[in-house]
C-alpha positions as CSV (number, residue, x, y, z in Angstrom):
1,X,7.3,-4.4,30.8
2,X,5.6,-6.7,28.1
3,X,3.7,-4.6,25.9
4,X,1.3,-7.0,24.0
5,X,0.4,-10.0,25.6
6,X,-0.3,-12.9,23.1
7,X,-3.2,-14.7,24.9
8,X,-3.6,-17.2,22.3
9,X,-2.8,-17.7,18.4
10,X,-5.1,-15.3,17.7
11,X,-5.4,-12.4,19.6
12,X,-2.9,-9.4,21.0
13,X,-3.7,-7.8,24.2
14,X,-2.3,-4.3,23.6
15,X,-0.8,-2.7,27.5
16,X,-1.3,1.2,27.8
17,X,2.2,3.0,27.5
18,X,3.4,3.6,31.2
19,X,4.7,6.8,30.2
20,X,5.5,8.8,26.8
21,X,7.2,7.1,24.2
22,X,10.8,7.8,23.0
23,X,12.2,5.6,20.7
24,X,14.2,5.0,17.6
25,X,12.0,2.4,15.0
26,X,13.8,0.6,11.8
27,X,10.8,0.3,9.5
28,X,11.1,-2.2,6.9
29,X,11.4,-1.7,3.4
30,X,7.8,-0.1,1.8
31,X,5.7,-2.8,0.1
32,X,4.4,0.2,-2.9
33,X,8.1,0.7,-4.0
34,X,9.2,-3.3,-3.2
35,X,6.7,-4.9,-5.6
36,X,6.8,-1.9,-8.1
37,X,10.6,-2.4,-8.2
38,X,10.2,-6.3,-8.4
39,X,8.0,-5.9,-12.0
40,X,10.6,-2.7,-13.3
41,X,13.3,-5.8,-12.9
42,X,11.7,-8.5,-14.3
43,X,10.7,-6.2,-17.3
44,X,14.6,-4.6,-17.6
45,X,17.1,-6.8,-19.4
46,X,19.9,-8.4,-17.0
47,X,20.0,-8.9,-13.5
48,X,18.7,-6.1,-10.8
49,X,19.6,-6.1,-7.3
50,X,16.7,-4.4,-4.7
51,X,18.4,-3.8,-1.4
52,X,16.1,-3.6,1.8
53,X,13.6,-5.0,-0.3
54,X,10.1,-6.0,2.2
55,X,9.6,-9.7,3.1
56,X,5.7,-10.1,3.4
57,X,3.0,-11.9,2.2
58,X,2.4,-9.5,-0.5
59,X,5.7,-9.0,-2.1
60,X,5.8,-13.3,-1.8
61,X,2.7,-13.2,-4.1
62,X,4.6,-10.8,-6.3
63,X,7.7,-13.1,-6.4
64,X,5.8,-16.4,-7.0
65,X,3.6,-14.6,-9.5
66,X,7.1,-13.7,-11.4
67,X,8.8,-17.1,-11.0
68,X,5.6,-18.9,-12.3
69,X,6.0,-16.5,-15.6
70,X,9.5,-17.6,-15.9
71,X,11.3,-14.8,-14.1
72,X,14.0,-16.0,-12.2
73,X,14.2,-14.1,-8.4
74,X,16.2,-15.2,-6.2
75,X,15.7,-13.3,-2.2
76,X,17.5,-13.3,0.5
77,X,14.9,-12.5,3.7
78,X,18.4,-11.9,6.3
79,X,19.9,-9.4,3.6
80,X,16.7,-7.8,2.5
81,X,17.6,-8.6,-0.8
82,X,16.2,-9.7,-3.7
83,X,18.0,-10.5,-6.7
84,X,15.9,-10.2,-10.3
85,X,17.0,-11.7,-13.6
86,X,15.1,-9.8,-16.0
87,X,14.2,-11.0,-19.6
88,X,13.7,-7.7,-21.4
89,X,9.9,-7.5,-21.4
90,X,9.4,-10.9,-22.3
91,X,8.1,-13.6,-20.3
92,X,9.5,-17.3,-21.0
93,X,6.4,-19.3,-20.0
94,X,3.8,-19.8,-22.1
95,X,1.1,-21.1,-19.7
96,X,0.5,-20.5,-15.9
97,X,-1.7,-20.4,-12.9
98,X,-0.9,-17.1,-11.0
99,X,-2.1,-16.7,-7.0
100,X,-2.1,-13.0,-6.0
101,X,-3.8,-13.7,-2.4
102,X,-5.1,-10.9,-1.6
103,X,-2.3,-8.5,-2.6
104,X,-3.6,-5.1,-5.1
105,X,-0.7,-4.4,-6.5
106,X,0.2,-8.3,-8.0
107,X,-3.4,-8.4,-9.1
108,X,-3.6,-4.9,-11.0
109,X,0.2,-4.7,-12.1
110,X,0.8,-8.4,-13.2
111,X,-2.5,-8.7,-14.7
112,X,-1.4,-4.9,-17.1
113,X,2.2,-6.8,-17.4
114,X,1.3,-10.4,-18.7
115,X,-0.8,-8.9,-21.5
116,X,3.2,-8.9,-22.8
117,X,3.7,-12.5,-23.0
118,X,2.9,-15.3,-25.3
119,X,0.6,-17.6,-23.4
120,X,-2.2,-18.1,-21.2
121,X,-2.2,-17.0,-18.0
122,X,-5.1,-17.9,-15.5
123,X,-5.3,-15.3,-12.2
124,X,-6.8,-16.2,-8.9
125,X,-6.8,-14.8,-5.0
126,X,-8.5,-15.2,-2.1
127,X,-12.4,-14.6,-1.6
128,X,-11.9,-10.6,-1.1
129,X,-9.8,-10.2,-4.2
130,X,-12.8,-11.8,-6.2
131,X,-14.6,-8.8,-4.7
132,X,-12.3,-5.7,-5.6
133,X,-13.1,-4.3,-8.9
134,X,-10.5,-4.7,-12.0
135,X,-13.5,-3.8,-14.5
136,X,-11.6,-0.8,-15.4
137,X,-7.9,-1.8,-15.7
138,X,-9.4,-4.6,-18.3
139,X,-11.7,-2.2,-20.3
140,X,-8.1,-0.2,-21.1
141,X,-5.9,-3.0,-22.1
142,X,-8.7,-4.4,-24.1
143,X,-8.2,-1.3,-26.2
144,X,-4.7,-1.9,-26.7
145,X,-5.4,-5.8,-27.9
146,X,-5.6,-7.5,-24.7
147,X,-8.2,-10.8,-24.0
148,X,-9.3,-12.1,-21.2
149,X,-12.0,-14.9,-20.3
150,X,-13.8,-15.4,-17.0
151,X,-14.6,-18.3,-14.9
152,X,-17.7,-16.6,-12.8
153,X,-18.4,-12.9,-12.6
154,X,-17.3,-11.3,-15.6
155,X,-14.3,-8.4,-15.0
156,X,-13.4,-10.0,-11.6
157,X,-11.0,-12.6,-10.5
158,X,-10.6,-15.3,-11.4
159,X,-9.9,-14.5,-14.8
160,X,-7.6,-15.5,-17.5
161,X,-5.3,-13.4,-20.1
162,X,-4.7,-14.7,-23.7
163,X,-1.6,-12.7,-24.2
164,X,-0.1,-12.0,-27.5
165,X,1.4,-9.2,-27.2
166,X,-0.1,-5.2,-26.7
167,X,-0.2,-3.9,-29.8
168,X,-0.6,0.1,-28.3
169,X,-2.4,2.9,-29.6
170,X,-4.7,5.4,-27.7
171,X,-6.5,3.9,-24.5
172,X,-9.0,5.8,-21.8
173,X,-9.0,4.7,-18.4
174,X,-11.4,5.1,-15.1
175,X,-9.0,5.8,-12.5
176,X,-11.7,6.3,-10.0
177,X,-11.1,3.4,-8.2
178,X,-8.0,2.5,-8.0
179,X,-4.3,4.0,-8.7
180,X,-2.8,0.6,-9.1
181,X,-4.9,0.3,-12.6
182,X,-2.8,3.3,-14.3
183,X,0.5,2.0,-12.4
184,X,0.3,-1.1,-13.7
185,X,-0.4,0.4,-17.6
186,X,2.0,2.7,-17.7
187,X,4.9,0.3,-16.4
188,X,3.5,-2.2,-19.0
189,X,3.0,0.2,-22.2
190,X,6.8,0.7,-22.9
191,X,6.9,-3.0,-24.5
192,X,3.7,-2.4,-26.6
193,X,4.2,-2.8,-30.2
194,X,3.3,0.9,-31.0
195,X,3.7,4.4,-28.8
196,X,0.7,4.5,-26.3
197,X,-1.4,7.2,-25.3
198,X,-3.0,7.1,-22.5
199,X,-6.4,10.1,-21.5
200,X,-7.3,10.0,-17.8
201,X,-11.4,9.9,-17.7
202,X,-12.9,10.6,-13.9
203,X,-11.4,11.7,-11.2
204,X,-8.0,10.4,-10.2
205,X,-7.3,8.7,-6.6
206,X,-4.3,8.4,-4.4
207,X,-1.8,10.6,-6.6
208,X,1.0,10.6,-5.0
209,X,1.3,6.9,-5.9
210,X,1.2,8.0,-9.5
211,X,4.4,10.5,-8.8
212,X,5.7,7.7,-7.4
213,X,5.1,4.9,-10.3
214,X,6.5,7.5,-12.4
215,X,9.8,8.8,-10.3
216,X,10.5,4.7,-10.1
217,X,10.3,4.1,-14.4
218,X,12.4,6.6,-14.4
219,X,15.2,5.6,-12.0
220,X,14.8,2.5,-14.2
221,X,15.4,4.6,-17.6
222,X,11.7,5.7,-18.9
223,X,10.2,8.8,-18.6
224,X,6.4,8.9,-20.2
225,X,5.3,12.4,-21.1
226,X,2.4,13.4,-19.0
227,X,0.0,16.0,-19.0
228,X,-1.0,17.6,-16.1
229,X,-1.7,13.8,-14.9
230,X,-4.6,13.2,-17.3
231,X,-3.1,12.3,-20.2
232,X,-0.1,10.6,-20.7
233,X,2.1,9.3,-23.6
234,X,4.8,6.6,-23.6
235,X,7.0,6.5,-26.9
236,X,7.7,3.0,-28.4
237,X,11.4,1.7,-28.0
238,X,11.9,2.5,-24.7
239,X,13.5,-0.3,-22.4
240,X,14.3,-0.6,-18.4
241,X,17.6,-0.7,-17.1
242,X,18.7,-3.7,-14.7
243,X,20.3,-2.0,-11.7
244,X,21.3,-2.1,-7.8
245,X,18.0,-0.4,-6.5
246,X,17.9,0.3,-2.6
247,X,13.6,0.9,-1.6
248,X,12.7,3.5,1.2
249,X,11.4,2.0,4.6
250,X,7.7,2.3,3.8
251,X,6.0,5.3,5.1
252,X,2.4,3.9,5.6
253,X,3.6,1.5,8.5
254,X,6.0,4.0,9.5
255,X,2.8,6.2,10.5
256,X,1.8,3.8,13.4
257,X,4.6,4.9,15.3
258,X,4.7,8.3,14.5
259,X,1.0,8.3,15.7
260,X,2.2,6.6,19.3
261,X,4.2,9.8,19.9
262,X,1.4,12.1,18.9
263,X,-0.9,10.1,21.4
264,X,1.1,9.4,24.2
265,X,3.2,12.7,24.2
266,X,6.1,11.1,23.1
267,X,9.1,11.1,20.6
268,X,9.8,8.8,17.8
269,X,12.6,8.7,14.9
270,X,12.3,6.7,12.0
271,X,15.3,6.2,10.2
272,X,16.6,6.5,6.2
273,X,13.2,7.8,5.5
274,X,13.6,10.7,3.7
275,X,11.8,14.3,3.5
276,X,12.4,14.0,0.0
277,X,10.4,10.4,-0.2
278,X,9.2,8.7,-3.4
279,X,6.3,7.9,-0.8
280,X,3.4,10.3,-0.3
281,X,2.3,8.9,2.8
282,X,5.2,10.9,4.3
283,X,2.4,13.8,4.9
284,X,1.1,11.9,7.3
285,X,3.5,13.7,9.6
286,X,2.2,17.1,8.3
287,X,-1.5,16.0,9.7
288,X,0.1,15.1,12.7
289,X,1.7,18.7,12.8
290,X,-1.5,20.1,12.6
291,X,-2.9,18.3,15.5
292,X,-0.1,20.2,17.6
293,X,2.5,17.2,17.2
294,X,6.3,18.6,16.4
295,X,8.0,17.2,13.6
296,X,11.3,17.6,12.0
297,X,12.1,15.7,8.6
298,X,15.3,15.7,7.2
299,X,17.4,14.0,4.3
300,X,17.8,10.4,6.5
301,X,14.8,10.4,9.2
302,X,11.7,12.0,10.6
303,X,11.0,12.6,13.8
304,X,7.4,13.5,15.7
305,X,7.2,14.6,19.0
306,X,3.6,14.6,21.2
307,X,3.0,17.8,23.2
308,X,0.9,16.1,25.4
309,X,-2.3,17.5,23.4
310,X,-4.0,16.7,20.0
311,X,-6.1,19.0,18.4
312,X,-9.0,17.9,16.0
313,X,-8.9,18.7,12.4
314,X,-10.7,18.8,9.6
315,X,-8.8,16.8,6.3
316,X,-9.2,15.3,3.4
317,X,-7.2,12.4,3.2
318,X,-7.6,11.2,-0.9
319,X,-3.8,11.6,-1.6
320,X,-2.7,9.8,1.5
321,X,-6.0,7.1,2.0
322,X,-3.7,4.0,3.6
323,X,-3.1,6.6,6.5
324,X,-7.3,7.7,7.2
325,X,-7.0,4.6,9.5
326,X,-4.0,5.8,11.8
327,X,-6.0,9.2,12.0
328,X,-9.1,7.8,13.0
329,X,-7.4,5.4,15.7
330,X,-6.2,8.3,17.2
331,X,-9.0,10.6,16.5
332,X,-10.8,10.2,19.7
333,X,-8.0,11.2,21.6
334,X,-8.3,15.1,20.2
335,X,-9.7,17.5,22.0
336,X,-12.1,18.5,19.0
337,X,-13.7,16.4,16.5
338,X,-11.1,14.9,13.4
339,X,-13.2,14.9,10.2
340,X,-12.1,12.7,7.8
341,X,-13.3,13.2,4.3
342,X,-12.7,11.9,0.4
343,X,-11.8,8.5,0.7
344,X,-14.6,6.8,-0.9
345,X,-12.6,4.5,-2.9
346,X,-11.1,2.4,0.1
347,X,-13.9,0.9,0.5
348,X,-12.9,-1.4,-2.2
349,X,-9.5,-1.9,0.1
350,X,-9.1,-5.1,1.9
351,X,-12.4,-4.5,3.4
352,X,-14.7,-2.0,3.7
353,X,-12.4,0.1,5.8
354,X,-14.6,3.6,5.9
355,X,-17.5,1.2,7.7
356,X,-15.1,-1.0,9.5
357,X,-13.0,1.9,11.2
358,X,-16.8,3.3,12.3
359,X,-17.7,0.1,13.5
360,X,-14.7,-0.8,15.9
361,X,-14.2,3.0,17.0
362,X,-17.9,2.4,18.2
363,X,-17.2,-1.0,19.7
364,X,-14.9,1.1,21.6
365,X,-17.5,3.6,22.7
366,X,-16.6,6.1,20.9
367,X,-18.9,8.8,19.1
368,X,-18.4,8.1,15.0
369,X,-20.9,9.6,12.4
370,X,-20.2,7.8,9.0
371,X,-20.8,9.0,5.5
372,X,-20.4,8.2,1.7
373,X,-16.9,9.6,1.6
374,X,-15.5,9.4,5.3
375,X,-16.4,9.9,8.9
376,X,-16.3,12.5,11.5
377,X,-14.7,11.1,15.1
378,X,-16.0,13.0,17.8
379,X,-14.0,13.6,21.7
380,X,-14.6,10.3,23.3
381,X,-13.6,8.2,26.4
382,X,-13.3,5.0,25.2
383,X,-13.5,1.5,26.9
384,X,-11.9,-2.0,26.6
385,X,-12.9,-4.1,23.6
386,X,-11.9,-6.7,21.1
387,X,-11.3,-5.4,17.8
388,X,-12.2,-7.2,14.6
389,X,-9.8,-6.5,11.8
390,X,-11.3,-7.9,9.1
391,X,-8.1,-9.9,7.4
392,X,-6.8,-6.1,7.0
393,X,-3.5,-5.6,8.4
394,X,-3.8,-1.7,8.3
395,X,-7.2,-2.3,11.2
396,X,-4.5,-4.4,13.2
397,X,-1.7,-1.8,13.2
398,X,-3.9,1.4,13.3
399,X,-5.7,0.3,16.6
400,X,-3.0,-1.5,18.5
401,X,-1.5,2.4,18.3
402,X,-5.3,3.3,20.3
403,X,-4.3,0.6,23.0
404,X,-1.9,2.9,24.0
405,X,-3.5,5.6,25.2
406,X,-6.9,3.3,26.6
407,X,-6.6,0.0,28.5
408,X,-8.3,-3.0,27.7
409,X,-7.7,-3.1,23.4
410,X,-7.3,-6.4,22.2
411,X,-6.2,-7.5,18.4
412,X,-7.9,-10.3,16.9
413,X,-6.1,-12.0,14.2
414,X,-2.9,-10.2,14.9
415,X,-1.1,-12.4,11.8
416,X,-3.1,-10.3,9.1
417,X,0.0,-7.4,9.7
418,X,2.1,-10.4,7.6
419,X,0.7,-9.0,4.6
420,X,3.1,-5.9,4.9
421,X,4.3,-5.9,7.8
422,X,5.2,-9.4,9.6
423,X,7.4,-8.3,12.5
424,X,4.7,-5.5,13.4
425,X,4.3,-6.3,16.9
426,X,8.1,-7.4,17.8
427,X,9.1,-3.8,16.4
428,X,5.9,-2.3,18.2
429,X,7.5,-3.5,21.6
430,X,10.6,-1.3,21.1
431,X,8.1,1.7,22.3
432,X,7.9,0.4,25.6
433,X,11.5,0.6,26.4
């Protein structure tokens, strides 16, 4: 049976599952761990190797963005591999125009990183990311001798960095928004002139991708101090190690499958994704468990099985916020309502994604009350509609998994999955079989 039927260029008709799915899905490498990885390289001294690396539009930005700043990487897309000849904290080029699209990470880490250099170093993305705040990440690096100059709104893109160097010291920093902005410091600060102290001020989102950004310096040889995540300090003198560096499938896209057992009563494995993952979005699965889903996670895969019924729950979703869309795809399926709470800060995503998800899930018929921080989705029978995704890849994945279970969803603008996830619909075929 096809399972999505591409009725032009830019739409996906999603077919219901004929029956529960059981199947076994490679998931590609994670996007968080591939471009974090790419920047540990460039910064280490000698070359790195990063084994099932991820091929998107994203990690591309992050690649360009390095090769315009005089890092040589050299990938292989049929390997998975990207090869990364790092210069030791330094970057050779003096002067360049860097395009991030629309990608977080390349803005907020590359922005923190080319404060390093010697040069000036113009940044630009598409409409959106001239939207999405950066305020913060600026106000913190300004503090350890960073400039920058605007061409329109000041502390947005586009914006330029006169870069001589970070000359360290203490820095606060509004975390609020974003996790990228103390990721990208803290894999900066090693190379500042003097030890850097960094104090936390507000409240701290997506943490798990902090554990993560600091798990990874460490693989790559540096280990800040932290305490208690609000304050961390990062000794002077410290330097990454190049190395042979093999990245996680990533656990975000992975939960669109998992969800399509928990919906259809099914089973699905994905492989070499660990229990043990640098990825925090792994606890998807443990949301899923509370629904009534059956999983088993072990040292090389994870595994959900669908009983045929999905309980509501009540959750707050802040550590694990890229997921709150699989829930809420989902969430009208449950036999109570799924409240879905303290996620404020994606609405500075790739779009509004609180008021988005309410919007489609409504399109849909379904019974959504929105608020500030979340939304509450309520038992519903839903009917056929085309779904708007809003150039956001994780609206395209997260509802195709509702098409499943309820006939008649079509994807608009099925290409936005490119942006982490390019083969998305080839691999979401392999649940049909």
């Amino acid at each position: 049976m096809i399972p999505v039927t591409s009725t032009s260029p830019t739409q996906i008709e999603i077919k219901p599952a004929p029956r529960p799915v059981e199947a076994v899905i490679q998931v590609p490498g994670s996007k968080s761990i591939t471009n974090r990885a790419l920047l540990l390289a460039a910064l280490a001294d000698g070359e790195s190797v990063l084994e099932n690396a991820l091929f998107s539009e994203d990690s591309h930005w992050f690649s360009e963005c390095l090769r315009h700043l005089g890092i040589e990487v050299e990938s292989d897309s049929t390997q998975a591999q990207m090869r990364v000849q790092g210069k030791g904290g330094r970057f050779p080029v003096a002067e360049a125009d860097l395009f991030v699209g629309n990608s977080g990470t390349t803005a907020r880490f590359l922005v923190a990183a080319a404060c390093l250099g010697q040069g000036t170093y113009r940044f630009d993305g598409v409409p959106r990311m001239r939207q999405r705040p950066i305020g913060p990440l600026l106000a913190s690096l300004r503090l350890l001798g960073a400039r920058f100059s605007f061409e329109g709104e000041p502390e947005c893109f586009p914006l330029t960095v006169h870069a001589a160097g970070l000359r360290g010291g203490q820095t606060e920093l509004d975390a609020a928004a974003s996790s990228q902005y103390l990721t990208g410091l803290l894999m900066a600060v090693p190379y500042a002139a003097e030890t850097v102290e960094i104090q936390l001020t507000g409240t701290l989102v997506s943490l798990p991708y902090i554990e993560m950004t600091l798990r990874m310096m460490a693989d790559f040889g540096i280990v800040p101090d932290k305490a208690h995540y609000r304050k961390y300090l990062i000794p002077v003198g410290q330097k990454y190690c190049a190395q042979r560096y093999w990245i996680e499938p990533d656990a975000s896209n992975a939960t669109y499958f998992f969800a399509a057992a928990a919906v259809t009563g099914g089973k699905v494995r994905v492989p070499h994704l660990p229990a043990e993952s640098l990825q925090g979005d792994v606890a998807f699965v443990d949301v899923l468990a509370q629904m009534g889903c059956e999983v088993t996670k072990t040292s090389d895969y994870i595994e959900v099985r669908g009983t045929g019924k999905l309980r509501g729950v009540d959750v707050d979703m802040n550590a694990i916020s890229d997921t709150a869309q699989t829930l809420a795809a989902i969430a009208p399926f449950a036999d109570s309502p799924v409240n879905i709470r303290n996620i404020g800060h994606i609405r500075h995503k790739e779009t509004d994604r609180i008021n988005a998800v309410v919007t489609e899930l409504r399109r849909l018929g379904a019974q959504v009350e929105e608020s500030a921080e979340g939304m509450t989705i309520y038992p519903s029978t839903l009917r056929p509609a085309a779904i708007e995704t809003y150039d956001d890849h994780r609206m395209a994945m997260a509802f195709s998994v509702t098409g499943l279970a309820s006939p008649g969803v079509t994807i608009l603008n099925p290409g936005c999955t490119a942006k982490t996830f390019p083969d998305f619909f080839e691999r979401f075929e392999g649940l049909y079989r």
